[in-house]
C-alpha positions, 0 to 999 in steps of 0.5 A: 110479459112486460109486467113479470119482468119490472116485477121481478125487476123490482123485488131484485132491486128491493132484495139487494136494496135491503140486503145492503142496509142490512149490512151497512147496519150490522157492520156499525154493530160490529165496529162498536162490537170490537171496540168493545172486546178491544177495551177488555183486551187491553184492561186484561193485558194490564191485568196481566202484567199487573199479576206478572209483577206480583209474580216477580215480587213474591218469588223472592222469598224475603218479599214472600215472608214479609207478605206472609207475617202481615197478613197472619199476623206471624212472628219469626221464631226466636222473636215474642211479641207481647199483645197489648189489650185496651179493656 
């Protein structure tokens, strides 16, 4: 009887031994894990406000046509523009 009881005593305190590294070692990956995502957040927050910027500036419809006409290459009506080739 003496026997079961430290025997049964002994896996108990093996379980919760266990049990407690266990979490001890999960909670080091959790805290490593939600650094992590906390960095994402930030860079996605100034992403964010970088895009919101972007956002005002291209409202105005100045900002917007001057954006425009440089990346097509377009010139406003009534205006020539004269292309010079280097042959």
């Amino acid at each position: 009887m003496k026997w079961i009881l430290l025997l049964f005593l002994f896996m108990v305190i093996f379980g919760l031994s266990f049990g407690f590294f266990r979490l001890y070692f999960l909670t080091g990956t959790l805290h490593s894990d939600v650094s992590n995502l906390r960095a994402k957040a930030d860079k996605l927050q100034e992403e964010g406000e970088i895009l919101s910027a972007d956002l005002d500036y291209y409202k105005n419809d100045y900002n917007l046509e001057k954006e425009i006409r440089s990346r097509f290459n377009l010139v406003p009506k009534g205006v020539s523009a004269l292309i010079i080739s280097s042959k």
